[in-house]
DRENSE-360643 format. One line per field, with one value per atom (N, C-alpha, C): residue number from 1; chain; atom name; z, x, y. Coordinates in Angstrom, 3 decimals. Each point is the difference from the previous one (the first is absolute). Example, Ala and Ser with C-alpha at 12.3 -4.5 7.8 and 13.67 -1.06 7.14 Angstrom:
<tibas>
n 1,1,1,2,2,2;
chain A,A,A,A,A,A;
atom N,CA,C,N,CA,C;
Z 7.800,0.000,0.000,-0.720,0.060,0.730;
X 13.190,-0.890,0.900,-0.350,0.820,-0.770;
Y -5.690,1.190,1.200,1.050,1.190,1.090;
</tibas>
This chain:
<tibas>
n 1,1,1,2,2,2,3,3,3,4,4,4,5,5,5,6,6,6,7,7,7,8,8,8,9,9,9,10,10,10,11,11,11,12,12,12,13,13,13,14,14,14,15,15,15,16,16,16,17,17,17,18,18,18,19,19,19,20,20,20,21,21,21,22,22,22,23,23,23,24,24,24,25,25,25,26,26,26,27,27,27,28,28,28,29,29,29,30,30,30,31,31,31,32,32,32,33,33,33,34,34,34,35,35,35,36,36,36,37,37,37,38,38,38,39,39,39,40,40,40,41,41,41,42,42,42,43,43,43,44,44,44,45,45,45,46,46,46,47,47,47,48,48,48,49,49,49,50,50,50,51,51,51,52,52,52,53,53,53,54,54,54,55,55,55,56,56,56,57,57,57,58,58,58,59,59,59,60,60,60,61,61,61,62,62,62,63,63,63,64,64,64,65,65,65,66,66,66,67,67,67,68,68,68,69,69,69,70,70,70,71,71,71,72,72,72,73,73,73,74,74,74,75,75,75,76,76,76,77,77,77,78,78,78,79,79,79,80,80,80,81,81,81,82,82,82,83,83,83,84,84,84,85,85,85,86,86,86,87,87,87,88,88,88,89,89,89,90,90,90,91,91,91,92,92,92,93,93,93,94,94,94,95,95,95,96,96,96,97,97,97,98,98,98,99,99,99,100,100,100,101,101,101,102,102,102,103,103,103,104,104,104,105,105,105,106,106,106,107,107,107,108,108,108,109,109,109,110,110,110,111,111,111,112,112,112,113,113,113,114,114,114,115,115,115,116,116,116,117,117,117,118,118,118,119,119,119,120,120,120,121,121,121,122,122,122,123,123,123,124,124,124,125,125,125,126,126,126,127,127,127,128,128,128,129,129,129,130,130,130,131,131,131,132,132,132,133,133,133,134,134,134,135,135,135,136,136,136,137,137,137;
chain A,A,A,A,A,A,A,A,A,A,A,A,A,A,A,A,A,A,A,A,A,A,A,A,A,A,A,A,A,A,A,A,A,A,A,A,A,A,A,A,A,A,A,A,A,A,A,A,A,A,A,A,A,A,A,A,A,A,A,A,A,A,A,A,A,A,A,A,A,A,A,A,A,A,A,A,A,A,A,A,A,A,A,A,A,A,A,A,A,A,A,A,A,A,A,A,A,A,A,A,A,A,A,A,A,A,A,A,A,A,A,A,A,A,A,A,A,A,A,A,A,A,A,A,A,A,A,A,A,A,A,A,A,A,A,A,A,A,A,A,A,A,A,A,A,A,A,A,A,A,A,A,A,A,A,A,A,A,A,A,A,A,A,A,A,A,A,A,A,A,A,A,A,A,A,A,A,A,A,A,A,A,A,A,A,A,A,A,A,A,A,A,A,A,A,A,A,A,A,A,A,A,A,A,A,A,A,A,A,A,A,A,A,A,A,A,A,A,A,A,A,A,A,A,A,A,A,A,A,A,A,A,A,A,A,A,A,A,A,A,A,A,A,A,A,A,A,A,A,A,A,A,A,A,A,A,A,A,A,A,A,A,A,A,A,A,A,A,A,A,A,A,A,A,A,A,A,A,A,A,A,A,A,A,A,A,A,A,A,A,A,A,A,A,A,A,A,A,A,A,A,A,A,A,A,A,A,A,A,A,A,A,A,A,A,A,A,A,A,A,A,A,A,A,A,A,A,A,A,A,A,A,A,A,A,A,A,A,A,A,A,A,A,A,A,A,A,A,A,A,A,A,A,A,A,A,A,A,A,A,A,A,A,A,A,A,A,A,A,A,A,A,A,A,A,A,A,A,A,A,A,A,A,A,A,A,A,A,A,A,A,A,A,A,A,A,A,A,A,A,A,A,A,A,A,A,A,A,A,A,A;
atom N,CA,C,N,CA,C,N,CA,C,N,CA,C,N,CA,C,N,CA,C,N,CA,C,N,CA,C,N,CA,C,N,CA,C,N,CA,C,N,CA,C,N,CA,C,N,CA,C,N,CA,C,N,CA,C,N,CA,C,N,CA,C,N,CA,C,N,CA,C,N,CA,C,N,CA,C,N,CA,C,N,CA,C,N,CA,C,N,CA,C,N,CA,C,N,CA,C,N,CA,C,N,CA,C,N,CA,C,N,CA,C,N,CA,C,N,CA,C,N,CA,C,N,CA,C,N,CA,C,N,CA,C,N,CA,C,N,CA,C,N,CA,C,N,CA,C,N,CA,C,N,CA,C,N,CA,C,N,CA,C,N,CA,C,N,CA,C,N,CA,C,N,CA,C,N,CA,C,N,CA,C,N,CA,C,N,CA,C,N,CA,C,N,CA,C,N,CA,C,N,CA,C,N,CA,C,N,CA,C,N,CA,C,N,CA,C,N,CA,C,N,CA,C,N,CA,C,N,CA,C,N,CA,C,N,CA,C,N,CA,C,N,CA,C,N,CA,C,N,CA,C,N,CA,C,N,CA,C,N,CA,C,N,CA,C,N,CA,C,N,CA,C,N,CA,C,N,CA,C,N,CA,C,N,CA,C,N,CA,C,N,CA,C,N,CA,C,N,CA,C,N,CA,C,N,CA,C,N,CA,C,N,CA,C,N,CA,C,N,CA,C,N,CA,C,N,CA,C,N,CA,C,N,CA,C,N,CA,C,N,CA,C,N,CA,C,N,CA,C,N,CA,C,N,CA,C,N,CA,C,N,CA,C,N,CA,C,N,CA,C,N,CA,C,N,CA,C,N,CA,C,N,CA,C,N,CA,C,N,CA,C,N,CA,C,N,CA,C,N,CA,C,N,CA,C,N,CA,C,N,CA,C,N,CA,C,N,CA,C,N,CA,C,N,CA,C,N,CA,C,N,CA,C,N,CA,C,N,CA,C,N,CA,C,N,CA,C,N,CA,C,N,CA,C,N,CA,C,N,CA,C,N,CA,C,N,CA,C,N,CA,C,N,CA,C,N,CA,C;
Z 23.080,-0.512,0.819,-0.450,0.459,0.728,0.964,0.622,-0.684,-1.099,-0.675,-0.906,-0.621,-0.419,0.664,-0.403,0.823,-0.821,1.102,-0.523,-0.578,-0.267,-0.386,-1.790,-0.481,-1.388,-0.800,-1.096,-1.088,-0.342,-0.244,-0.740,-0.101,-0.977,-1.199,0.649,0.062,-0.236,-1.013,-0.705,-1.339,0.217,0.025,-0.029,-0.122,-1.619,-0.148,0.707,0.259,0.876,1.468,0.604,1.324,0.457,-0.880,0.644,-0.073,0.999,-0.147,-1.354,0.126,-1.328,0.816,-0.076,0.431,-1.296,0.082,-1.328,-0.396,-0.804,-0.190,0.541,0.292,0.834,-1.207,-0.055,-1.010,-0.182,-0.956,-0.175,0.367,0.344,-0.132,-0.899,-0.379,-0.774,0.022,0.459,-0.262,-1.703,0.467,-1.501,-0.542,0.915,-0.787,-0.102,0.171,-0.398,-1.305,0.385,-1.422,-1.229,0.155,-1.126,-0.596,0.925,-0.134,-0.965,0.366,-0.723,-1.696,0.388,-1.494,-0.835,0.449,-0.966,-0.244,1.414,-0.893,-0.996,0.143,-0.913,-1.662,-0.091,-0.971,-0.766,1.071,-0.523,-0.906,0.435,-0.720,-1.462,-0.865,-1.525,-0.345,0.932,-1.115,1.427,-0.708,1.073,0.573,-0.211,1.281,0.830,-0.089,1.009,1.157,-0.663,1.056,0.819,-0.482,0.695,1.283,-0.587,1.066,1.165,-0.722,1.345,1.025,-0.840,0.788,1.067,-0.514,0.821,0.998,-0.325,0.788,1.464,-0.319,0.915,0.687,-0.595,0.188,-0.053,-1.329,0.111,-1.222,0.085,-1.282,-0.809,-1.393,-1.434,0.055,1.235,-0.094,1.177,0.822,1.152,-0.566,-0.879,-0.683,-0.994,-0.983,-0.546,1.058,0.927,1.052,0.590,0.283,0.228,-1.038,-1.497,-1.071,-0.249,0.453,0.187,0.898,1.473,1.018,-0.308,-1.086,-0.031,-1.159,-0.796,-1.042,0.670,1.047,0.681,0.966,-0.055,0.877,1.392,0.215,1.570,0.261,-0.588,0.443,0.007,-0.233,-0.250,1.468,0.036,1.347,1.141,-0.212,0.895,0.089,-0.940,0.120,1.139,1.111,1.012,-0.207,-1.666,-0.383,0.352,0.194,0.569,-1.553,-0.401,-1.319,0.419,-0.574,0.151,1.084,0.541,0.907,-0.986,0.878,-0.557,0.743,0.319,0.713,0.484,0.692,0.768,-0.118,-0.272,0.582,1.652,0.485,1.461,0.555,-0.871,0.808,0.160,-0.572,0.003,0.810,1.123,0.537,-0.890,-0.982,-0.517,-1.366,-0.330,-1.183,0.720,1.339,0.603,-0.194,0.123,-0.234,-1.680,-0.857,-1.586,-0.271,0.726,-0.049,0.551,1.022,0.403,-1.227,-0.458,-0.613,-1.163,-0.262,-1.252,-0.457,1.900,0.334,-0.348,0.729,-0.173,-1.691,-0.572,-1.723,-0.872,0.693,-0.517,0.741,1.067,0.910,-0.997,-0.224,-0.569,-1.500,-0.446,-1.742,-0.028,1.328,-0.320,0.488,0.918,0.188,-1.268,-0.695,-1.844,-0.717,-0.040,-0.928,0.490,1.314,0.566,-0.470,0.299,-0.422,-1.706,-0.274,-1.771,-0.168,0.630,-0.629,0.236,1.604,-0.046,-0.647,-0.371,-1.111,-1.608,-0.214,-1.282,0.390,0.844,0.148,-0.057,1.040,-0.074,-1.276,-0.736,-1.807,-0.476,0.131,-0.954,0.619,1.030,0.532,-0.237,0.174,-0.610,-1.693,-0.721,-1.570,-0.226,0.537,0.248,0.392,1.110,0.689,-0.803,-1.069,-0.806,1.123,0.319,1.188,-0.182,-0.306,-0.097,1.349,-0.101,1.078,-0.381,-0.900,-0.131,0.792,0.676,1.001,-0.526,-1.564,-0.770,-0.243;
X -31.054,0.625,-0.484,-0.074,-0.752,1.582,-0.582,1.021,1.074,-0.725,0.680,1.015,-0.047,0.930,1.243,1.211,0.941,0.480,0.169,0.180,1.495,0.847,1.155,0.053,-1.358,-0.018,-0.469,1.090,-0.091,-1.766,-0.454,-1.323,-0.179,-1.061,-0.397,-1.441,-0.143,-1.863,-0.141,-0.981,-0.832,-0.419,0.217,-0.766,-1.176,-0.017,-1.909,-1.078,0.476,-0.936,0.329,1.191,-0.252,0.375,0.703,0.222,1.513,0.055,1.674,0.132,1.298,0.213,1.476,-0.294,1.633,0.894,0.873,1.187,-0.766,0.190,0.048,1.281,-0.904,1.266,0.275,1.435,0.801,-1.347,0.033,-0.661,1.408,-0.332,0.791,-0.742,0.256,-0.622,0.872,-0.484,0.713,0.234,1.001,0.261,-0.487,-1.386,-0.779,-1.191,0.325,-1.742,0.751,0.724,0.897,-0.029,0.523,-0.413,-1.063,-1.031,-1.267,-0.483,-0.101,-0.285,0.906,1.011,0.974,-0.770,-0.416,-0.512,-1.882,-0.706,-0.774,0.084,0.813,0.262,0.205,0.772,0.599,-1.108,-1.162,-1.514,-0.571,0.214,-1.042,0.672,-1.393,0.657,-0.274,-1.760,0.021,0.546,0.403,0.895,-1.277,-1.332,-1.338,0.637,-0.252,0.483,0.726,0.990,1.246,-0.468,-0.351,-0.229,-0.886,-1.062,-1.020,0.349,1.207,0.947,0.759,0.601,0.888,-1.280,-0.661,-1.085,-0.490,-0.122,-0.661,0.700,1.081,1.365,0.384,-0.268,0.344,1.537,0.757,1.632,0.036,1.189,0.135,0.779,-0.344,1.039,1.531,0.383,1.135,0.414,-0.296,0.051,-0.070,-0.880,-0.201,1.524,0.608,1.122,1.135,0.081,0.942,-0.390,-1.087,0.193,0.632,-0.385,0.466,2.091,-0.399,1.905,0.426,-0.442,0.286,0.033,-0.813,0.146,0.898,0.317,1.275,0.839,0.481,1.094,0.567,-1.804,0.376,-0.585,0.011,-0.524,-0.889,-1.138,-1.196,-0.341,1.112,0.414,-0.660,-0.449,-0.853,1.428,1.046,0.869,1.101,-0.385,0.897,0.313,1.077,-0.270,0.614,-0.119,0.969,-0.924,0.447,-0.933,0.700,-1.030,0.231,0.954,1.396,1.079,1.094,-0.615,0.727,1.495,0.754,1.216,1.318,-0.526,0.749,1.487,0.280,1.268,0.985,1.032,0.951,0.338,-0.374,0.117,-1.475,-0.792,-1.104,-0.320,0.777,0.316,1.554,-0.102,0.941,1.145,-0.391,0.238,1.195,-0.248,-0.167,1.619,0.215,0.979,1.262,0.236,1.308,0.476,-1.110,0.230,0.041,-0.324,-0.126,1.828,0.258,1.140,1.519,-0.468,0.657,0.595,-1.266,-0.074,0.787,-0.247,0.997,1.060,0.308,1.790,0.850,-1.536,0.358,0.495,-0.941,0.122,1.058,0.484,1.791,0.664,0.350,1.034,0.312,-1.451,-0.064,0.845,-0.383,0.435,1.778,0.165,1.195,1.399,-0.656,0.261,0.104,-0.840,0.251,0.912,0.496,1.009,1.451,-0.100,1.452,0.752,-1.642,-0.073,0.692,-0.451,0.366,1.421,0.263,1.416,1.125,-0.208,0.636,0.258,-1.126,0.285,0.673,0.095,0.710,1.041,0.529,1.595,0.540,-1.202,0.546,0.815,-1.429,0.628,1.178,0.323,0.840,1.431,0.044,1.267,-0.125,-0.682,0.025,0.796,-0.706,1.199,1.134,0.189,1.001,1.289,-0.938,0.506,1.152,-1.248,0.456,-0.918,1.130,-0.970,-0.484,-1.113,-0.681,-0.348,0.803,-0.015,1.171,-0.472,1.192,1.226,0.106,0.545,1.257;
Y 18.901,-1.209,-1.183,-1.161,-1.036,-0.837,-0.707,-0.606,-1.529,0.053,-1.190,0.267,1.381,0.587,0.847,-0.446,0.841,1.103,0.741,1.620,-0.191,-1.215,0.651,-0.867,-0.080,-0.315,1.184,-0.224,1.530,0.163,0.961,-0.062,1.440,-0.108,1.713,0.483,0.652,0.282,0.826,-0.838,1.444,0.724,0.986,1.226,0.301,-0.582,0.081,-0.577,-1.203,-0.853,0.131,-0.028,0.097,-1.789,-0.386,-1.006,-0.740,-1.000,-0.390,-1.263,-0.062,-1.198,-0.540,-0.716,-0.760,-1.240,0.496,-0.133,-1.651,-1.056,-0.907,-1.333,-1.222,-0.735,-0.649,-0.643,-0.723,-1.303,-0.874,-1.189,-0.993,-1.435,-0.348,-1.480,-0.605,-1.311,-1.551,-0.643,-1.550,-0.817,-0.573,-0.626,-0.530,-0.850,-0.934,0.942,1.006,1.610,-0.076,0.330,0.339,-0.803,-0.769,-1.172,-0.375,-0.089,-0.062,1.435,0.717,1.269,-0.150,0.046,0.124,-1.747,-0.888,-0.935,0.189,0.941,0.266,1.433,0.762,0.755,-0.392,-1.270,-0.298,-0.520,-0.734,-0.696,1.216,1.093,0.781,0.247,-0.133,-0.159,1.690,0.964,1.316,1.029,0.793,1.352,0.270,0.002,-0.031,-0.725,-1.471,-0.769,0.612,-0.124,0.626,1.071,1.073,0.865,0.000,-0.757,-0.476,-0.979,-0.435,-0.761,0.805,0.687,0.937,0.637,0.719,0.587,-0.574,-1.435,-0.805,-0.100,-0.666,-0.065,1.048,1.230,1.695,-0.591,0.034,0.160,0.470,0.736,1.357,-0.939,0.309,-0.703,-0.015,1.031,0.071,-0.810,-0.304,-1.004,-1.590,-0.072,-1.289,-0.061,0.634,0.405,-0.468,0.382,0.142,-1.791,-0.599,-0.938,-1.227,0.307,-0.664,0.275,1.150,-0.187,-0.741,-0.305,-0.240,-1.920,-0.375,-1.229,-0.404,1.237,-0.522,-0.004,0.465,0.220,-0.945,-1.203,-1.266,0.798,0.765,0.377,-0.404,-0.664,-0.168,-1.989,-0.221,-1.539,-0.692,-1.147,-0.467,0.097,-1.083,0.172,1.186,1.054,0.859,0.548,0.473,0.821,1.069,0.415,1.317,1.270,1.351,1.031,1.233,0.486,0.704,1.163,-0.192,0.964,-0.258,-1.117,-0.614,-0.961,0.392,-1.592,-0.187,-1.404,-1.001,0.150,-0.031,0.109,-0.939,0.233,-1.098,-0.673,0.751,-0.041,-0.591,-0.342,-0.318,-1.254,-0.951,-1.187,-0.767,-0.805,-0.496,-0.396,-0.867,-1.065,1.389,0.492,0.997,1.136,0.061,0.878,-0.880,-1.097,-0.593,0.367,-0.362,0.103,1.504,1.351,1.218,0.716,-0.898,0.594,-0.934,-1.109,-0.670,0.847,0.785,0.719,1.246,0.541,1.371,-0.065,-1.567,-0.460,0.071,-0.567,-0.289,1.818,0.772,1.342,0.752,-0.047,0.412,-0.774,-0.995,-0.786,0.376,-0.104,0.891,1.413,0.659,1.520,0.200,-1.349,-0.186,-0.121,-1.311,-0.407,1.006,0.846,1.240,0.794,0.394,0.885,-0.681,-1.441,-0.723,0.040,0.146,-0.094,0.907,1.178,1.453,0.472,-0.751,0.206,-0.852,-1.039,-1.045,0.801,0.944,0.175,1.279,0.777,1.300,-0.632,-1.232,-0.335,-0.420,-0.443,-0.376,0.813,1.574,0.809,0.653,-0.050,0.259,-0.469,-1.177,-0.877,0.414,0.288,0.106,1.226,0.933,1.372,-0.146,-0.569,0.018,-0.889,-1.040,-1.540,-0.611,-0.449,-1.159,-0.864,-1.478,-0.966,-1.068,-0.263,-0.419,-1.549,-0.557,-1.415,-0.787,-1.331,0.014,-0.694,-0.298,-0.850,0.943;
</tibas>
């Protein structure tokens, strides 16, 4: 083994040949590769074209696919700083925690209302059985 490689990365050897292969690394690509590619993609009018692009570029049809979602989705927007599958926090904003806990308060108080509700109409039916009137007249 050569010294640039470390012994603690997965890898196969073929058999037939006698030689190593080591797994493939992730790609990673920028938004403006991206864009760029998906508008010259869109240039090409015959499915040659394309292909000879893709080739060109070496990126698979389905990578190109995956980038065309990635910009319906707005992810690929210049100022976007959205990350695909990523989503936003309430807590990740200062400004956003006062109106977050405000909110808590709004949903305790709701579930509070419904407990009073429920016991108001038990005491209804309660007095109806019982015919007791609950008017103070």
């Amino acid at each position: 083994m050569s010294e640039d490689q470390s012994s603690s990365e997965p890898r196969s050897i073929d058999d037939a040949s006698g030689t190593e292969s080591f797994p493939p690394k992730q790609r990673r690509y920028r938004k403006a590769y991206k864009l760029r590619l998906i508008e010259l993609a869109d240039a090409c009018t015959a499915p040659s074209e394309l292909a000879s692009l893709l080739l060109k570029e070496d990126v698979h049809s389905s990578t190109l696919a995956e980038f065309r979602r990635q910009k319906a989705r707005g992810i690929l927007e210049p100022n976007s700083d959205k990350v695909a599958g990523a989503k936003a926090s309430v807590h990740d904003s200062p400004l956003l925690k006062p109106l977050a806990a405000a909110d808590q308060e709004v949903r305790r108080l709701r579930r509070e209302l419904e407990k009073a509700q429920v016991l108001l109409d038990l005491q209804k039916k309660v007095a109806d059985l019982m015919r007791i009137s609950l008017d103070r007249e």
